[in-house]
C-alpha positions as CSV (number, residue, x, y, z in Angstrom):
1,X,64.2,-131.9,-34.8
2,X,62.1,-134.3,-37.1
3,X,59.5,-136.4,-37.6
4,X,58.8,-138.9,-40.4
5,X,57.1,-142.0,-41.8
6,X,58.3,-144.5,-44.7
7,X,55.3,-146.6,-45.9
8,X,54.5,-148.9,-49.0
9,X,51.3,-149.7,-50.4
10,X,50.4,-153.3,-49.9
11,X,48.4,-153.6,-52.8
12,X,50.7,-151.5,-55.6
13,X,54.3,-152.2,-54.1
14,X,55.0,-148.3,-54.3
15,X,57.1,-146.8,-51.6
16,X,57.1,-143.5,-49.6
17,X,58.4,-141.5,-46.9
18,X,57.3,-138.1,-45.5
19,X,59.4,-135.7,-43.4
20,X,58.8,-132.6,-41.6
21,X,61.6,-130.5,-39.6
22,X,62.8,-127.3,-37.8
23,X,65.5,-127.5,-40.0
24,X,66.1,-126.1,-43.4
25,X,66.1,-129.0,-46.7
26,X,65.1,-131.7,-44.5
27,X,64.3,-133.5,-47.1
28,X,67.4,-133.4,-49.5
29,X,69.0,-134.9,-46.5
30,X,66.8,-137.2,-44.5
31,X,64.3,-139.0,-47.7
32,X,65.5,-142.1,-49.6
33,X,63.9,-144.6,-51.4
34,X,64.3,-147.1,-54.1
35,X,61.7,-149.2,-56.5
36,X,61.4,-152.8,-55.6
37,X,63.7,-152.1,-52.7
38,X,62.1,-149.9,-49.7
39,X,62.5,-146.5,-48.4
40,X,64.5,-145.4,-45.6
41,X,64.7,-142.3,-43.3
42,X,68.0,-141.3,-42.2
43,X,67.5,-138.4,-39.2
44,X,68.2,-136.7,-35.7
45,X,71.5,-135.7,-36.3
46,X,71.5,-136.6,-39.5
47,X,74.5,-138.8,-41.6
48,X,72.5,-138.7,-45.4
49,X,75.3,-141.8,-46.9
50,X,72.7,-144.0,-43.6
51,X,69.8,-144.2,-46.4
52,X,71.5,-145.4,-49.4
53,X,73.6,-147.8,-47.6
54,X,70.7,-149.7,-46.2
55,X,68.4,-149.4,-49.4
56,X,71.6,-151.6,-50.8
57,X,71.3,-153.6,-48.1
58,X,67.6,-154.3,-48.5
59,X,68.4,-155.0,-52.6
60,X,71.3,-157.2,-51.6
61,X,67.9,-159.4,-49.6
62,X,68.5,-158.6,-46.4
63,X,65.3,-157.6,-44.8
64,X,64.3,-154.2,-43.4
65,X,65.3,-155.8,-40.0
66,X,68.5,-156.7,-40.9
67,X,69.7,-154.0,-42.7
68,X,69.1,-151.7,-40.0
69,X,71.1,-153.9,-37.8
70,X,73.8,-154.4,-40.2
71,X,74.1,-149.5,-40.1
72,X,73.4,-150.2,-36.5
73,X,77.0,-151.9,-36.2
74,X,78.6,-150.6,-38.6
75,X,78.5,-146.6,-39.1
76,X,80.6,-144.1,-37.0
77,X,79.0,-142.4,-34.6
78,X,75.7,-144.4,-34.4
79,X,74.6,-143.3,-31.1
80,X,73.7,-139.6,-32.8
81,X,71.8,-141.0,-35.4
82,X,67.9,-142.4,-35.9
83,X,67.2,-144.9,-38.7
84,X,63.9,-145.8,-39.9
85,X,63.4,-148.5,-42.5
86,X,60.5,-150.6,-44.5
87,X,61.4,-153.7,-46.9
88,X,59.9,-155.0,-49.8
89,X,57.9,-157.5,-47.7
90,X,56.5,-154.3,-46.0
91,X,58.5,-155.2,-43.0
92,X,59.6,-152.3,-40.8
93,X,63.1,-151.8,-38.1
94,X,63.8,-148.8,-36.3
95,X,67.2,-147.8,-34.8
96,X,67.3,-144.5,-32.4
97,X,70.6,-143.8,-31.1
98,X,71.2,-143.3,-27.1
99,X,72.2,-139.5,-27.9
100,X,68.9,-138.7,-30.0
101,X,67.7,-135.2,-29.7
102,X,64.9,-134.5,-26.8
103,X,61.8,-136.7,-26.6
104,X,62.2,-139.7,-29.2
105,X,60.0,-142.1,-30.1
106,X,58.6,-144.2,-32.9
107,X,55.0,-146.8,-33.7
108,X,54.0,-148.6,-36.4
109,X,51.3,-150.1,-38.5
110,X,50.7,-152.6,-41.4
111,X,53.2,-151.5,-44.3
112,X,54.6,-148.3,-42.1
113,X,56.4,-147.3,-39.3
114,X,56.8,-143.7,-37.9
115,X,59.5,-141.8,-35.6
116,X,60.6,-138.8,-34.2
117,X,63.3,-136.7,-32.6
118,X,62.6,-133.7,-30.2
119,X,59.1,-134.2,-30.2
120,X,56.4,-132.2,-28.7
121,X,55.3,-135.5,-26.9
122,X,55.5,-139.4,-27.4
123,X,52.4,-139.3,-29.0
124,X,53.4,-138.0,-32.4
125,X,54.9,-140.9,-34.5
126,X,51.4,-143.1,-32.8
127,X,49.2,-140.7,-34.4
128,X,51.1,-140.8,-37.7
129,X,51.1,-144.2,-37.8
130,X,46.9,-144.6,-37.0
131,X,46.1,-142.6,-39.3
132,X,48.1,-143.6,-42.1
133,X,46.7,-147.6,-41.4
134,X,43.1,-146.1,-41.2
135,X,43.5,-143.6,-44.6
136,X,42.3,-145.3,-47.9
137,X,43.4,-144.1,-51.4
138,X,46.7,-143.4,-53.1
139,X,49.9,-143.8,-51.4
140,X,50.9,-140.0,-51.9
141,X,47.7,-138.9,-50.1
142,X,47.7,-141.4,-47.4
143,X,51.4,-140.5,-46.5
144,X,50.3,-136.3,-46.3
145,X,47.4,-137.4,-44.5
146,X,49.3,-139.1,-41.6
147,X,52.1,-135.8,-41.4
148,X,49.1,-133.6,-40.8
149,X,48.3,-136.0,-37.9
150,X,51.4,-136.0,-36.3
151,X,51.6,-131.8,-36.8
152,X,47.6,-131.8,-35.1
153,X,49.5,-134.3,-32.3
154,X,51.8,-132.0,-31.2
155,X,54.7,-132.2,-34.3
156,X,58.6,-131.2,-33.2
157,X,58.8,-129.3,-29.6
158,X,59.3,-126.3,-32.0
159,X,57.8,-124.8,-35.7
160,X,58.4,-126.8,-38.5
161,X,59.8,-124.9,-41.2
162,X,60.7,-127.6,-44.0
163,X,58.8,-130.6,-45.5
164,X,58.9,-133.3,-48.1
165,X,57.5,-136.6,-49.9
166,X,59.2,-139.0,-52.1
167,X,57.4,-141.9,-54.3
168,X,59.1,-144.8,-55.9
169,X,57.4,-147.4,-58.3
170,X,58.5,-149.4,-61.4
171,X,61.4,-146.7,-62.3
172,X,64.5,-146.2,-61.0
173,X,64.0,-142.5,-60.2
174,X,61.3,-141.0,-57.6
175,X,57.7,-140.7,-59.1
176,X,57.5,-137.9,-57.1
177,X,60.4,-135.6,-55.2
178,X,58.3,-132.9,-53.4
179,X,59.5,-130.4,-50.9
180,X,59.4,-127.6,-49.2
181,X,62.9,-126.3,-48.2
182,X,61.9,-123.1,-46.2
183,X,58.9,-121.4,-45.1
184,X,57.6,-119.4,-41.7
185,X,53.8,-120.5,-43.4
186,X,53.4,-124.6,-42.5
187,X,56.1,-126.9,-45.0
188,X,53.3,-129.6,-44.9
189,X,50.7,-127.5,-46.1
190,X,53.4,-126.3,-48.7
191,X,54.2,-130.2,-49.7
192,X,50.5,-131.2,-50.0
193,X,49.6,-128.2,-52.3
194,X,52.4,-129.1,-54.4
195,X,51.0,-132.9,-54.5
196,X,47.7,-131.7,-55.2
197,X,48.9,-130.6,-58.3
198,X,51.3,-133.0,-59.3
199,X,49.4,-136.0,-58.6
200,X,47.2,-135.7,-61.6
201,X,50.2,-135.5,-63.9
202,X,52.9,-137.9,-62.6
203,X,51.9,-140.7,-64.8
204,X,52.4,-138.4,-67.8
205,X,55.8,-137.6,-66.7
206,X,56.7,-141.2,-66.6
207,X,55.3,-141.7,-69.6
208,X,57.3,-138.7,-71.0
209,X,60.6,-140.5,-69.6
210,X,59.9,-143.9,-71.1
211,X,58.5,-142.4,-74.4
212,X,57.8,-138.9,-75.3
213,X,55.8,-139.9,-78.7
214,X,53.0,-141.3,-76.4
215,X,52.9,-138.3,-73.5
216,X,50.0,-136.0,-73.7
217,X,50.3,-132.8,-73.5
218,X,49.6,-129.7,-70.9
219,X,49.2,-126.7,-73.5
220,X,51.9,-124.9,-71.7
221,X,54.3,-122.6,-74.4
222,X,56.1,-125.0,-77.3
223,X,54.5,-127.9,-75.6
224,X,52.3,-128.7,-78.8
């Protein structure tokens, strides 16, 4: 009932993962990522404590490979659950459990790997994955780019009714946390609207956090 990609950009260390489902929030569940670290999608039937537990995995060094191995052993009820992973080497590791949902697959690329679960056909996560690799430009638009492949492949066996994106770089808290928790419109469309407009501000945000004295204004009300 999903299909995702994490990614990093080789040549700005910034992570990302994108997410579309049948289900509602997908996002708020499935999306985790972490500066310096990596980003990891936790999914199928979904356990959400999967993400953060290999993102402290990765930090502790192990590699994207390993950490996924380490969940693979370790949590309860593994065989329900798909987890996808990328490394701050921009290595990728994949676990999909024996009791994933309907047609499963994953590929990958330089710097990103893609899967799915109840997939309108095994070409989905192959598509995602080609076009992210082939796409130029920032890491935000490179990740929406390759979820509107995967939707044009074919996408979940059913409509998609949630999306979201997550960025992580320098900070300890997502650049950017976009999503789409419901709509009978397309959630991807939804999520790269939203980037559209964010995009252009997220530095500024940042540099609100770190210091307000130097953050330019947008001329909404009381914002002088």
């Amino acid at each position: 009932m999903t299909f995702s990609l994490v990614a990093r950009c080789a040549d700005t260390g910034m992570f990302g993962i994108a997410v579309s489902s049948s289900s509602p929030a997908v996002a708020a569940r499935c999306a985790y990522t972490r500066a310096g670290v990596g980003a990891v999608a936790s999914q199928n039937i979904t356990d959400p404590t999967l993400g953060p537990s290999t993102l402290d995995l990765m930090e502790q060094g192990k590699s994207a490979a390993e950490a996924v191995e380490i969940i693979r052993n370790a949590a309860p009820h593994v065989e329900y659950r798909q987890v996808l992973a990328i490394d701050s080497q921009g290595e990728t590791a994949i676990f999909s459990g024996n009791k994933a949902l309907g047609i499963w697959t994953d590929a990958s690329e330089r710097d990103v790997i893609a899967a799915g679960n109840l997939l309108a056909n095994t070409d989905v996560p192959k598509a995602m994955a080609e076009c992210f690799a082939s796409t130029k430009g920032h890491l935000g638009d490179r990740l929406i780019a390759a979820m509107k492949a995967g939707l044009a492949a074919g996408g979940e066996a059913g409509p998609v009714h949630s999306a979201g994106m997550q960025l992580c770089h320098r900070v300890s808290w997502p650049l950017a946390d976009l999503r789409c928790d419901w709509t009978d419109a397309c959630p991807i469309e939804a999520v790269a609207n939203a980037w559209d407009i964010y995009k252009p501000q997220m530095e500024a945000y940042v540099q609100r956090a770190l210091d307000p004295r130097e953050a330019p204004s947008y001329g909404v009300p009381g914002d002088d």
